[in-house]
Wavefront OBJ file of the C-alpha trace (Angstrom):
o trace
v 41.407 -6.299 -46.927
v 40.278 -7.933 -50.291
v 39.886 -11.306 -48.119
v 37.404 -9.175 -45.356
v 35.462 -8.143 -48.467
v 35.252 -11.386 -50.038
v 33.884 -12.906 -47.072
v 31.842 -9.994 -46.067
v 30.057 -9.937 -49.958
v 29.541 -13.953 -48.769
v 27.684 -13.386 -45.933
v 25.694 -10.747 -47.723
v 24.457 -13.139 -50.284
v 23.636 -16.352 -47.569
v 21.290 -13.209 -45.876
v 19.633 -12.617 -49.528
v 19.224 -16.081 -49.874
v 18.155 -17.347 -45.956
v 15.488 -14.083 -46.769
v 14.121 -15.657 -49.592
v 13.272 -18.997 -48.102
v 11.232 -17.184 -46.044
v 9.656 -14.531 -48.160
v 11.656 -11.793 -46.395
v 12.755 -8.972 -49.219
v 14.395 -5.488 -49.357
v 14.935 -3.008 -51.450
v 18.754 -2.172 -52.907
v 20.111 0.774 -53.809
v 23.636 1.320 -55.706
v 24.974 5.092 -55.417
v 27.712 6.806 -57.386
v 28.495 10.352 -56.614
v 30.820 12.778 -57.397
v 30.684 16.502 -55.494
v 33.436 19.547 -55.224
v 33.696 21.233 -52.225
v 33.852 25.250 -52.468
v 35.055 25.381 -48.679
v 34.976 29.278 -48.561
v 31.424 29.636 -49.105
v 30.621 25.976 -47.889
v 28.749 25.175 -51.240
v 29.052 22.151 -53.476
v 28.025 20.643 -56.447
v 27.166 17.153 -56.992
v 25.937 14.365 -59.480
v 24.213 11.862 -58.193
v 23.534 8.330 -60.420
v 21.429 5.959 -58.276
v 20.328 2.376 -59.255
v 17.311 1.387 -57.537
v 16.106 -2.725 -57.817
v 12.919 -2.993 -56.510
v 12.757 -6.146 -54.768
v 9.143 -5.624 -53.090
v 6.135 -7.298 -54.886
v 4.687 -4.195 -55.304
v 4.520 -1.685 -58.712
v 6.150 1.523 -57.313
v 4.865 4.575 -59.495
v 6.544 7.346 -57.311
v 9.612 7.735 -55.352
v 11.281 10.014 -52.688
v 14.159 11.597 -51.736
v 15.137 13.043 -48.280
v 16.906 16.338 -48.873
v 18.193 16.498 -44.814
v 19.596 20.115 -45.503
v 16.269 21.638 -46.156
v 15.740 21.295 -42.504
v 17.910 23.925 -41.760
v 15.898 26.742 -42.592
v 13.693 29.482 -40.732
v 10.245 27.753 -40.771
v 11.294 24.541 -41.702
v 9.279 22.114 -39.496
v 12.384 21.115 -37.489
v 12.421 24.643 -36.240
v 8.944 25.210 -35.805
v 8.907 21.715 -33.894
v 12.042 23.134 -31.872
v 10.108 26.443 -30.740
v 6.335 24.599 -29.815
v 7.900 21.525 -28.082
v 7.554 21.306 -24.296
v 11.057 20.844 -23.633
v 13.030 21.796 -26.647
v 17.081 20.610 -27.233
v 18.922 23.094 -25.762
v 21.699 22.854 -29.335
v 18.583 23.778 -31.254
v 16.323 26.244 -29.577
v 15.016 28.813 -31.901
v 18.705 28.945 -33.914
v 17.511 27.781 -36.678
v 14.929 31.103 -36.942
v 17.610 33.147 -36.842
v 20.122 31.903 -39.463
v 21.417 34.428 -41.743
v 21.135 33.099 -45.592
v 25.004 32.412 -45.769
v 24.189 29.675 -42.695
v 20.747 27.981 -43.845
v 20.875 24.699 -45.408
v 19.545 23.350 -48.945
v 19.505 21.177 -51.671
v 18.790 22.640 -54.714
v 17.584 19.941 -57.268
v 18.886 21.574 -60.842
v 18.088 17.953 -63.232
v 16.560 14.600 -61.995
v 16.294 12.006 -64.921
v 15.187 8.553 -64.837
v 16.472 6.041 -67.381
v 17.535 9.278 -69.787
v 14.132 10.934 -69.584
v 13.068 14.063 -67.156
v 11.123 13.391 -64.497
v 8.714 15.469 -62.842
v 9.611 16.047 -59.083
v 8.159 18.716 -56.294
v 10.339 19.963 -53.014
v 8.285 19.264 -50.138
v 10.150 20.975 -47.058
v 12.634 17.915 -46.762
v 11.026 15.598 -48.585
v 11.704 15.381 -52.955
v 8.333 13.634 -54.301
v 9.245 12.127 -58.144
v 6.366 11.163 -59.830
v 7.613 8.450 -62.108
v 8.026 8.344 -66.374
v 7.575 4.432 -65.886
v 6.481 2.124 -62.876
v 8.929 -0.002 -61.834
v 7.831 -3.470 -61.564
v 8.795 -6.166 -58.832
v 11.963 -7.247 -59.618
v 13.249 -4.879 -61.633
v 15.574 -1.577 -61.845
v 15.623 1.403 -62.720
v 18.274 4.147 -62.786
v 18.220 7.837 -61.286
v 20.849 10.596 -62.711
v 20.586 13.795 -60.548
v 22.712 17.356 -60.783
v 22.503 19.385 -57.610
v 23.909 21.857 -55.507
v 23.981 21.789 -51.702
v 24.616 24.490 -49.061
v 25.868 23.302 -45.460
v 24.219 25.028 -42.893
v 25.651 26.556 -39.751
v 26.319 23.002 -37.174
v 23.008 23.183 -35.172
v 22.064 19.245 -34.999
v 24.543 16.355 -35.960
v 25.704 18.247 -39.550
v 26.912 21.179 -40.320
v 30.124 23.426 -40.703
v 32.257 25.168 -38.145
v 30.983 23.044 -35.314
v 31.540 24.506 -31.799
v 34.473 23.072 -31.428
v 36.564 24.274 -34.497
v 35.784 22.026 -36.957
v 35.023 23.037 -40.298
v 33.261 19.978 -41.988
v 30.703 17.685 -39.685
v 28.736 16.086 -42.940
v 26.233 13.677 -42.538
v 22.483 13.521 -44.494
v 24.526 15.323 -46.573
v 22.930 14.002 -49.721
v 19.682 13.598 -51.687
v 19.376 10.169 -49.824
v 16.374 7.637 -51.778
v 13.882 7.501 -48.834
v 13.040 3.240 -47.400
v 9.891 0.990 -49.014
v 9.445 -2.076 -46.696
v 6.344 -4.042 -46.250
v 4.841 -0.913 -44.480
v 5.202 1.200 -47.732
v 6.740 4.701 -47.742
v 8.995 5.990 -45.304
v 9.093 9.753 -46.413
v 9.347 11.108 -42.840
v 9.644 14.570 -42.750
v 13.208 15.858 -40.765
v 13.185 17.375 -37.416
v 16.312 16.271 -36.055
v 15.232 12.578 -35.022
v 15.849 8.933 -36.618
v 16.449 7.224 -39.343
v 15.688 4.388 -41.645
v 17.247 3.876 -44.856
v 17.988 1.299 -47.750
v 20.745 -0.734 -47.810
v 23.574 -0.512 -51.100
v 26.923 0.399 -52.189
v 27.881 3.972 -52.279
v 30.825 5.086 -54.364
v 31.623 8.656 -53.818
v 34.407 11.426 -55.090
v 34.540 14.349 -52.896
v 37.061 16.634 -54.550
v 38.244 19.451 -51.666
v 41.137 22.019 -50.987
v 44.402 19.570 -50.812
v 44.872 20.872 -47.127
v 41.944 19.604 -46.015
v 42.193 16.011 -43.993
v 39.221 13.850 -44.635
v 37.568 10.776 -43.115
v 34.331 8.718 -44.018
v 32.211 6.293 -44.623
v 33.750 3.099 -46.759
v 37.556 2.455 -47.780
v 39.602 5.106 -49.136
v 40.249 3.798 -52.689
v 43.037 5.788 -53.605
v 45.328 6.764 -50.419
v 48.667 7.375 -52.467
v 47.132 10.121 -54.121
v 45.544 11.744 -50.939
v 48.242 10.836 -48.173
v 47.408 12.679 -44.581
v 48.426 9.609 -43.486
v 46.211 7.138 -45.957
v 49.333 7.039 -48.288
v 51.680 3.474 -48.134
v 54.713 3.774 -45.708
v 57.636 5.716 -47.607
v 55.341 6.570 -50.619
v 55.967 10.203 -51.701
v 52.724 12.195 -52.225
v 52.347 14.751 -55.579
v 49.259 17.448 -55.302
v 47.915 18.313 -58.677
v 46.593 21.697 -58.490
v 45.073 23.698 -55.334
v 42.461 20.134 -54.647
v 42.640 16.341 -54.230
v 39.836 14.102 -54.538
v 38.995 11.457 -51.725
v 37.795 8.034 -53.471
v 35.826 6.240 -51.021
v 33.783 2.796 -51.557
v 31.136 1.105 -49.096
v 29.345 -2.269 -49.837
v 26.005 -3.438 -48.110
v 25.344 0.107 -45.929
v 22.368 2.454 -45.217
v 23.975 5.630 -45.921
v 27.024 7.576 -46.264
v 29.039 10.454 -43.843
v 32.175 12.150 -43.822
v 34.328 15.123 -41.838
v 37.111 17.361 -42.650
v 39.098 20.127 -41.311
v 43.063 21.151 -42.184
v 44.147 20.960 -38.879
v 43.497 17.149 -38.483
v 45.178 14.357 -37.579
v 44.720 10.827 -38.317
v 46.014 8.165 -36.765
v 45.078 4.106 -37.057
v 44.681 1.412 -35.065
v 44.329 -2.682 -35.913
v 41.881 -4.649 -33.637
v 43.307 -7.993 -34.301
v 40.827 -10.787 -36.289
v 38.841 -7.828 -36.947
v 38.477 -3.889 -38.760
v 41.028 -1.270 -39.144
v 40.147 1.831 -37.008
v 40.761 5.139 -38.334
v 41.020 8.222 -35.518
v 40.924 12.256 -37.141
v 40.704 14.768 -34.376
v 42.235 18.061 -34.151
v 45.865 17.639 -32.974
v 46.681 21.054 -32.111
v 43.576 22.865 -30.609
v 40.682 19.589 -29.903
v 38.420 22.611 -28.646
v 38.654 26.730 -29.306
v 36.801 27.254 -26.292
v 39.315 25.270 -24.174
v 42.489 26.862 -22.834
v 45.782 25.635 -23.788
v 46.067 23.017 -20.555
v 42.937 21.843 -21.223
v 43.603 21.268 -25.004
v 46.639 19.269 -23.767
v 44.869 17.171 -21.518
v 42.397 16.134 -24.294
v 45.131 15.946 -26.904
v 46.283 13.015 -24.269
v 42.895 11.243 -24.195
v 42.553 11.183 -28.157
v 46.224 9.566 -28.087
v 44.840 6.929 -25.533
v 41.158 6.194 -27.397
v 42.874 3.932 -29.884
v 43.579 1.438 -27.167
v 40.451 1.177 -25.548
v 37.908 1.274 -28.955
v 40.251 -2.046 -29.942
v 39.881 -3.658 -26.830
v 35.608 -2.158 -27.061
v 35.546 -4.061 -30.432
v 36.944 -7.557 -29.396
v 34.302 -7.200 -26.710
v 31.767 -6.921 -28.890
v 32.672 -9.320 -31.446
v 33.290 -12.068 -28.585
v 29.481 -10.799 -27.104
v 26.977 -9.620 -29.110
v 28.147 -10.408 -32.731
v 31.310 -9.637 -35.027
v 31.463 -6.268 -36.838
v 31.139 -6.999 -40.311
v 32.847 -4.838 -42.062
v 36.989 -4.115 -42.641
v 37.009 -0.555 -41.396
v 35.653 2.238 -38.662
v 36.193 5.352 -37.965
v 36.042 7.826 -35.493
v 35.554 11.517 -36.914
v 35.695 14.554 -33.855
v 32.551 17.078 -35.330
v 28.873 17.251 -34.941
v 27.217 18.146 -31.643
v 27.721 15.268 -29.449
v 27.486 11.952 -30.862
v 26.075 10.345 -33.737
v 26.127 6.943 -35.571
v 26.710 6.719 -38.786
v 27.662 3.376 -41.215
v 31.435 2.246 -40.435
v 31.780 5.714 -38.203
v 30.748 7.878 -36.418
v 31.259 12.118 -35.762
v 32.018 12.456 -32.001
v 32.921 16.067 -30.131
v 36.540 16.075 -28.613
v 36.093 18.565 -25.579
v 35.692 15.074 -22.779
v 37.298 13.730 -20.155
v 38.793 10.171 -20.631
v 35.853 8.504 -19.799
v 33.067 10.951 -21.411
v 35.392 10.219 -25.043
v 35.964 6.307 -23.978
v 32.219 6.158 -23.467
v 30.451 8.172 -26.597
v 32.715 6.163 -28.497
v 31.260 2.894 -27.500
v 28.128 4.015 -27.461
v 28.450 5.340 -31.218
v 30.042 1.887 -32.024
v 27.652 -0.113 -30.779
v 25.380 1.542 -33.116
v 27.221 -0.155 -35.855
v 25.524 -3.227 -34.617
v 22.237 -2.010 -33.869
v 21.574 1.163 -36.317
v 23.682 -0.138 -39.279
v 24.159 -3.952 -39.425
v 20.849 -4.567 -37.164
v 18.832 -1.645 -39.244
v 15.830 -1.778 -37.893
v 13.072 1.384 -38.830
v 14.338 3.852 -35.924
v 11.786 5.727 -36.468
v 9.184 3.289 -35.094
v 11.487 1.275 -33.602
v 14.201 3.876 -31.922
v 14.237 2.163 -28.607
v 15.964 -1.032 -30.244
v 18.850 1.181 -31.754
v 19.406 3.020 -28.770
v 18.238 1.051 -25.619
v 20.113 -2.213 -27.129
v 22.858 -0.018 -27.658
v 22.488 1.527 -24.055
v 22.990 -1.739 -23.252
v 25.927 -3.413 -24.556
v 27.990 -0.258 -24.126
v 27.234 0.268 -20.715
v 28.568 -3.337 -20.154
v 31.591 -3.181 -22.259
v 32.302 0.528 -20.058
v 32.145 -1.756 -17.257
v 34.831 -4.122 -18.740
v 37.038 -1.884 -20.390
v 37.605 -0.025 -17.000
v 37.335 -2.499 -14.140
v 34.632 -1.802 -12.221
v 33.595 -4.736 -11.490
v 29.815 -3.161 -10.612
v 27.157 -5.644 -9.846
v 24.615 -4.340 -12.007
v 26.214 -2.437 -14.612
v 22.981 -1.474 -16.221
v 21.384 -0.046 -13.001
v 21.782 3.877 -14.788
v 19.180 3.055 -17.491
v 17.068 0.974 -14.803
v 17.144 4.701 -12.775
v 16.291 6.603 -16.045
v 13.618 4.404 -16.454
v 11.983 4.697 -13.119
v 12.561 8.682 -13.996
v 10.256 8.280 -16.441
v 7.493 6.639 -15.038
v 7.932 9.177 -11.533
v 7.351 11.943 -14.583
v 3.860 11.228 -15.119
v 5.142 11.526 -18.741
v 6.035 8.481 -19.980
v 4.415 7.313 -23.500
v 4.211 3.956 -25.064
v 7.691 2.700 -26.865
v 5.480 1.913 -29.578
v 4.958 5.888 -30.428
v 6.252 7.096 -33.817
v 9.728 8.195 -32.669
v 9.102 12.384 -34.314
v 5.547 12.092 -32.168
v 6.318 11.920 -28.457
v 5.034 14.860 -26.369
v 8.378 16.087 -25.162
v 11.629 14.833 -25.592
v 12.603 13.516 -22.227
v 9.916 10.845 -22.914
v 11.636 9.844 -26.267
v 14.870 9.922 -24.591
v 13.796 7.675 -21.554
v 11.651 5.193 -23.930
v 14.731 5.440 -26.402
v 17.741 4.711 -24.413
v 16.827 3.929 -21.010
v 13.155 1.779 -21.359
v 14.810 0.093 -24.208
v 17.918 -1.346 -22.186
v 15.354 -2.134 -19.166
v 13.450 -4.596 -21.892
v 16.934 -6.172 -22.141
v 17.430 -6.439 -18.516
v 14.532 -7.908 -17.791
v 14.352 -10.579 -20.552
v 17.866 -11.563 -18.852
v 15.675 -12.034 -16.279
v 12.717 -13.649 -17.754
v 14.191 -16.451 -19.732
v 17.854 -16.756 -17.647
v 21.053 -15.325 -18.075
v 22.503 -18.168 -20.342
v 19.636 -18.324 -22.863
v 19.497 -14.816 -23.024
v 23.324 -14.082 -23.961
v 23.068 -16.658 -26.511
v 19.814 -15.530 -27.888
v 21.297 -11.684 -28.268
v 23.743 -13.099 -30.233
v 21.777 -15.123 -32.101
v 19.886 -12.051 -32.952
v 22.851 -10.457 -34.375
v 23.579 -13.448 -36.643
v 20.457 -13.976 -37.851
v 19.462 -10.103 -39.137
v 22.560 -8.897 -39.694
v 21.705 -6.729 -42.691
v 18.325 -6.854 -42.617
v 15.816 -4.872 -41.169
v 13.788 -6.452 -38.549
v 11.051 -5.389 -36.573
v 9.638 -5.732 -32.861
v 8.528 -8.861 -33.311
v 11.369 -10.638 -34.638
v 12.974 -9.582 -31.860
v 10.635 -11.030 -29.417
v 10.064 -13.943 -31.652
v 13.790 -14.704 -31.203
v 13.895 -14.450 -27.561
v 10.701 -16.877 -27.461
v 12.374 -19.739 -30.019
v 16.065 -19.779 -27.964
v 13.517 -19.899 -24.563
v 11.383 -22.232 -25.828
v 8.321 -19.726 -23.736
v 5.507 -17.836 -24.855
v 6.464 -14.214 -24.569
v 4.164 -11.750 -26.484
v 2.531 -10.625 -22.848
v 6.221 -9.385 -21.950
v 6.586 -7.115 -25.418
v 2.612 -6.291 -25.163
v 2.793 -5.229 -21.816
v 5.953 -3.233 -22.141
v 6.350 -2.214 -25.237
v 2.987 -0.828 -26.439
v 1.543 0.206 -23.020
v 2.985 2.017 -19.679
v 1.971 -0.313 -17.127
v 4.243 -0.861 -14.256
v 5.498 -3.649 -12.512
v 5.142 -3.370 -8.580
v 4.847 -6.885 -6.284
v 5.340 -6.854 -2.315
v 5.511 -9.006 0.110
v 2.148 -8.748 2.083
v 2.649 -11.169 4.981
v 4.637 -13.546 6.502
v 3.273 -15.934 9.242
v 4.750 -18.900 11.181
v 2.734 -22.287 11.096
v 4.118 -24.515 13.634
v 6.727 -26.517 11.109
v 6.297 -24.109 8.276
v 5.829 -20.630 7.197
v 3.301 -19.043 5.148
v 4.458 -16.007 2.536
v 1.652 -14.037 1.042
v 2.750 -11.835 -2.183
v 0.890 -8.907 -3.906
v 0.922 -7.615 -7.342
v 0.306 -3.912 -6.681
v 0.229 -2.869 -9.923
v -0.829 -4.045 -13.826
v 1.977 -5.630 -15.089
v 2.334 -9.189 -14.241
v 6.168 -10.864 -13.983
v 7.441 -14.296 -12.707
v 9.614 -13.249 -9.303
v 12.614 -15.008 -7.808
v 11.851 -15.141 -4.142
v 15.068 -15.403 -2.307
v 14.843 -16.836 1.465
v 17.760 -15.865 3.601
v 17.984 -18.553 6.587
v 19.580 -17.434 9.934
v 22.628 -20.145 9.282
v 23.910 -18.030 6.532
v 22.006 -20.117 3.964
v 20.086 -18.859 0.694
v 16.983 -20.585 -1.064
v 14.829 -19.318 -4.182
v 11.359 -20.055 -4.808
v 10.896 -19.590 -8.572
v 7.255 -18.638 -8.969
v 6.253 -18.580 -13.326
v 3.930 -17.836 -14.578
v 1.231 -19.366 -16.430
v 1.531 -17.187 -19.804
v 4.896 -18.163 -19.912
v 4.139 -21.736 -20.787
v 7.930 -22.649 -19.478
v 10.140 -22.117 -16.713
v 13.719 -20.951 -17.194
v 16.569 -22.576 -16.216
v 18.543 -22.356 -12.609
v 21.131 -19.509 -12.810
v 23.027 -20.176 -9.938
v 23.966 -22.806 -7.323
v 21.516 -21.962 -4.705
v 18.699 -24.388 -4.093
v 15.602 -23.598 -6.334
v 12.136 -24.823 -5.619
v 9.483 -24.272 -8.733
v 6.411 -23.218 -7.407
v 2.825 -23.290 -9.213
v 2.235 -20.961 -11.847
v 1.033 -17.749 -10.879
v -2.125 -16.828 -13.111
v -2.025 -13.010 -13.798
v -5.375 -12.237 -13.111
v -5.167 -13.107 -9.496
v -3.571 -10.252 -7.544
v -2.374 -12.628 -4.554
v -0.221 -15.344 -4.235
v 0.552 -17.564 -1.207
v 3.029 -20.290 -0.670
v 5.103 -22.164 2.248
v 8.426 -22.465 3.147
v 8.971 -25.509 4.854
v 10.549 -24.561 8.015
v 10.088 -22.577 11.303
v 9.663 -18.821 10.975
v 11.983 -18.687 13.476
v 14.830 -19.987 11.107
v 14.347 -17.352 8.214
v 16.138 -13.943 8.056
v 14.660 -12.305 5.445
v 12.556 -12.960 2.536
v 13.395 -11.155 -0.648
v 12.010 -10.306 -4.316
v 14.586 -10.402 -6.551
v 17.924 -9.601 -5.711
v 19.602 -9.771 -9.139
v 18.241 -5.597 -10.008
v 16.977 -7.275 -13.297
v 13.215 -6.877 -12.549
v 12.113 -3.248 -13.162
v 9.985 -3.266 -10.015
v 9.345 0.614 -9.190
v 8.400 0.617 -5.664
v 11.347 -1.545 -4.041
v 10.336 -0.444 -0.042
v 8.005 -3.461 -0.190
v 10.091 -5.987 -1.690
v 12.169 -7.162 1.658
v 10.869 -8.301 4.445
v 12.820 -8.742 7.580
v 11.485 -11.938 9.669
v 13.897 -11.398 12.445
v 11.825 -7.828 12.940
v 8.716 -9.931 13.918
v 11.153 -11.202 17.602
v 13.002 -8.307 18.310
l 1 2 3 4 5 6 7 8 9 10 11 12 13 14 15 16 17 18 19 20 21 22 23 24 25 26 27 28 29 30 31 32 33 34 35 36 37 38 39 40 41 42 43 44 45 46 47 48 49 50 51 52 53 54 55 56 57 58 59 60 61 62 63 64 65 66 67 68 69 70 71 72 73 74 75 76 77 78 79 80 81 82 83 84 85 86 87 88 89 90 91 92 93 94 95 96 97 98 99 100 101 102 103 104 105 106 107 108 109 110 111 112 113 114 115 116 117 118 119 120 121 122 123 124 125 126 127 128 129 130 131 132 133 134 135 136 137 138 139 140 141 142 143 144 145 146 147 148 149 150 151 152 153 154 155 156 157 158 159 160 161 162 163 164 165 166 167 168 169 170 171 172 173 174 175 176 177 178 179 180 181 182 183 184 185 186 187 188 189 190 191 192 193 194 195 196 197 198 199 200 201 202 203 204 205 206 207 208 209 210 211 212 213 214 215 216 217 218 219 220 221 222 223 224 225 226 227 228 229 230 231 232 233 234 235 236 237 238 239 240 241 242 243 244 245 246 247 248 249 250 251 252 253 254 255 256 257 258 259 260 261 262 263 264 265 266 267 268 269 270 271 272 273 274 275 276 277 278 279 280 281 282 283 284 285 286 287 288 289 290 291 292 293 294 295 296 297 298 299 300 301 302 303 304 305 306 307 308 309 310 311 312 313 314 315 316 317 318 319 320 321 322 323 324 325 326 327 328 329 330 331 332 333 334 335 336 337 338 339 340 341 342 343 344 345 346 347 348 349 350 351 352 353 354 355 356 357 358 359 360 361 362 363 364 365 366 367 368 369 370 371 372 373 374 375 376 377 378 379 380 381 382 383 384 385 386 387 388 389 390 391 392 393 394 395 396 397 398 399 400 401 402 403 404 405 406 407 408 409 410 411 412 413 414 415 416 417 418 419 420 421 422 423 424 425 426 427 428 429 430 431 432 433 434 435 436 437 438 439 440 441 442 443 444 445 446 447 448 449 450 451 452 453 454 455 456 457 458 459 460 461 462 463 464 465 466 467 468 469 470 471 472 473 474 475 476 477 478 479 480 481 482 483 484 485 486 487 488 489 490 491 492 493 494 495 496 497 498 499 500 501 502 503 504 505 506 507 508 509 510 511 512 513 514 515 516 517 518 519 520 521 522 523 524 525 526 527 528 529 530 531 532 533 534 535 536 537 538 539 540 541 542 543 544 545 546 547 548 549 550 551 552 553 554 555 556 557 558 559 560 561 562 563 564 565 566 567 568 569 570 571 572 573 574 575 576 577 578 579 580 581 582 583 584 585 586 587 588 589 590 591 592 593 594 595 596 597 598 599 600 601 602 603 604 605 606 607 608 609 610 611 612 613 614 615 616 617 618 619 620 621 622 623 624
């Protein structure tokens, strides 16, 4: 384990120093907190020392805090927001109006000094605003000492206590959390139950609870001999001192911190081999109080086969789209769903096999693309999730066989959902601003994995798997934007590609070609193509011949400023560029009409092309 943090603090310091060659910075934050659970009354108090280096080339003069837990309270803006929405999440509603003031949420800010002195600060809803003693300058720190005391709110979104399933502890944005400064400034986003962006740094955090209580989290457990439930070294006797244990828990180079507990947990452990320990606490004896006994049995049975398939999941995704960089994960059953957090994630139990196989790849693939590729969800949410979306939804594929030809073809339908709505938004919309949430949910997760899919198709299947790796390795740890992506994708390519992330990123055009006509020519046959609607594409037109035979006519285009590569065996014939302004295009195959079967526009599902009825056209038609 010391060896995996040794060469993980390596790789942290060749990213520092590859990002200052090329005038890339971010800002660092060290935590150290201590907190003691009161779990009858679900209060705690907490100190909170936080070193903050300011690596911008700015003078910062204020900073803020979010306090999450705020949010939790009748006419809190996540509530109001919950109650005027369009279509609001049916596991918030209106619940938050009607919490009783045992189940509201808050942080209660009792002392916030920085370098020894008072500071003023003002409570904002969920946002602290500290107006600073003393600027900090570029390059320098400063340090933050805060006392508080925290009340977890009944589990309506992601945190909370006594979840619907049982469990008593679901805690993440648990903590006065030092709000991101990028290049864009200030990220003090108000909470209403949407993304995240935070600062990476190490935490080191003591949470001192009743000694029955099990406890997973963020970061490795620093002192397992004194905790045991199942930390503890093999055939080392565990002592209790007094009615409460503390958990120890260090994390190096994250964005943030969660954890979960109940008493009636279990934790278990699996190795992934050449890669991070996995940790597994679920309720053993009841996974769900609303479940009957046979169907707590049956889940019980899927928790005991998860191990298995998240270790096979994570040599998938090392081998694929990057390796995990960090010794440990874990899996914590809680929250309201499922939701990623650094190193873990808090997962509900009540699934079949497949619902629990496939939440928890989904969650971990969030590791790659929410913590180690940390990109600003909140303007960026469609990275995080639709990347996400994407890998998982392969790896699903993998881990159970399916062998389906197009394994991304659900987030392909949501997408087409979408645009059938008459709803859909830009991708490039503030991620708390779209109109309703099935927008944000079909730009997020499905729209995102579509931009995937069709760069696959764009550039060629070869370039692109080694370019989505290559964006792994390269901003790891960082936070990159947009346009790194796509500037990626154009450097492994070797094409011009900012029409592709114009086009579908930042607008809602549609991609719709047809074939128009097809007419013999004594020796050859003439194909006439239509772009119906705005957005323009290169197509792979496949010609079927009668003898069985397949052909493609590759048609770029002329913004692309390259071709990609062949994919396949078939025969390929590169046609002129297609200029996008021209809304026909005609070429000839050279043989009989008589001799083709069909003539179709792409066959690979990889082009999002939302009226298919005019993509095929059947030759043989014209002679029955």
């Amino acid at each position: 384990m010391k060896k995996l943090f040794l060469i993980l603090i390596a790789g942290m310091l060749s990213v520092a120093v590859t990002a200052q060659q090329h005038g890339y910075w971010q800002q660092h934050v060290d935590y150290t907190m201590e907190i003691d659970v009161d779990v009858e009354t679900h209060r705690f108090t907490g100190t909170q020392k936080l070193v903050y280096t300011n690596n911008s080339p700015d003078v910062l003069d204020r900073v803020y805090y979010h306090l999450y837990f705020n949010a939790f309270q009748p006419g809190s803006m996540m509530d109001v927001r919950s109650r005027t929405i369009q279509d609001p999440d049916g596991r918030v509603r209106d619940r938050i109006l009607y919490l009783e003031e045992d189940d509201i949420g808050f942080h209660n800010i009792l002392s916030l000094k920085q370098d020894g002195r008072d500071v003023e600060f003002n409570v904002e809803g969920t946002i602290l605003v500290v107006e600073l003693n003393k600027p900090i300058q570029p390059g320098k720190k400063t340090t933050f000492e805060m006392e508080f005391e925290s009340q977890v709110p009944e589990q309506v979104r992601r945190s909370g206590k006594q979840n619907a399933e049982g469990v008593e502890f679901s805690m993440s944005q648990w903590y006065p959390k030092l709000a991101e400064y990028d290049y864009r400034g200030w990220h003090p986003n108000p909470y209403i139950g949407r993304e995240f962006h935070g600062v990476f740094g190490e935490f080191d955090v003591k949470i001192t609870i009743d000694k029955d209580y099990v406890l997973g989290a963020t970061g490795i457990l620093q002192n397992p001999n004194e905790v045991g439930h199942g930390y503890q070294d093999e055939g080392k006797e565990v002592r209790y001192r007094g009615d409460k244990i503390t958990y120890h828990f260090k994390a190096e180079n994250v964005l943030d911190f969660f954890w979960g507990a109940d008493p009636d947990f279990v934790h278990t452990q699996a190795q992934v081999p050449n890669g991070p320990k996995l940790h597994f606490f679920y309720q053993a004896d009841q996974i769900s109080v609303q479940a009957s006994e046979e169907e707590n049995a049956q889940y019980l049975q899927y928790w005991e086969q998860l191990p298995d398939f998240l270790v096979r999941a994570f040599e998938y995704a090392n081998e694929h789209f990057g390796e995990y960089p960090y010794p440990q994960y874990t899996t914590i059953q809680g929250g309201d769903g499922g939701m990623e957090y650094p190193m873990g994630t808090l997962i509900t139990g009540a699934r079949s096999l497949g619902s629990l196989v496939g939440v928890s790849v989904h969650e971990m693939y969030h590791s790659w693309y929410q913590n180690v590729i940390a990109t600003n969800e909140a303007l960026y949410e469609w990275i995080d999730e639709g990347f996400t979306s994407y890998a998982s939804a392969e790896t699903m594929d993998h881990l159970f066989n399916r062998g389906a030809e197009f394994p991304y073809s659900g987030s392909y339908r949501g997408y087409y959902s979408l645009v059938e709505s008459g709803l859909e938004e830009p991708m490039s919309t503030h991620a708390d601003h779209y109109n309703t949430n099935f927008a944000y949910g079909r730009a997020a997760y499905s729209k995102g994995a579509v931009y995937l899919g069709q760069l696959d198709y764009i550039m060629g299947h070869e370039t692109f798997r080694r370019a989505i790796k290559e964006f792994h390795n390269q901003w790891k740890l960082k936070h990159p934007t947009d346009l790194d992506v796509i500037r990626l994708m154009e450097r492994e390519s070797g094409m011009v590609l900012d029409w592709y992330h114009e086009y579908f990123v930042n607008t809602t055009k549609t991609i719709d070609y047809g074939i128009k006509a097809v007419a013999g020519d004594g020796a050859m046959t003439n194909v006439e193509l239509e772009r119906v609607e705005l957005m323009p594409m290169p197509l792979d037109v496949y010609v079927e011949y009668t003898d069985g035979s397949t052909e493609i006519f590759y048609i770029p285009m002329r913004l692309m400023r390259g071709e990609k590569p062949a994919e396949n065996d078939l025969k390929r014939t590169i046609l002129e560029d297609w200029p996008w302004v021209n809304p026909t295009y005609t070429f000839q195959i050279p043989t009989d009409i008589r001799s083709i079967s069909n003539i179709t526009i792409d066959k690979s599902q990889r082009l999002a092309d939302i009226n298919q009825d005019n993509n095929m056209f059947d030759v043989q038609k014209m002679f029955d």
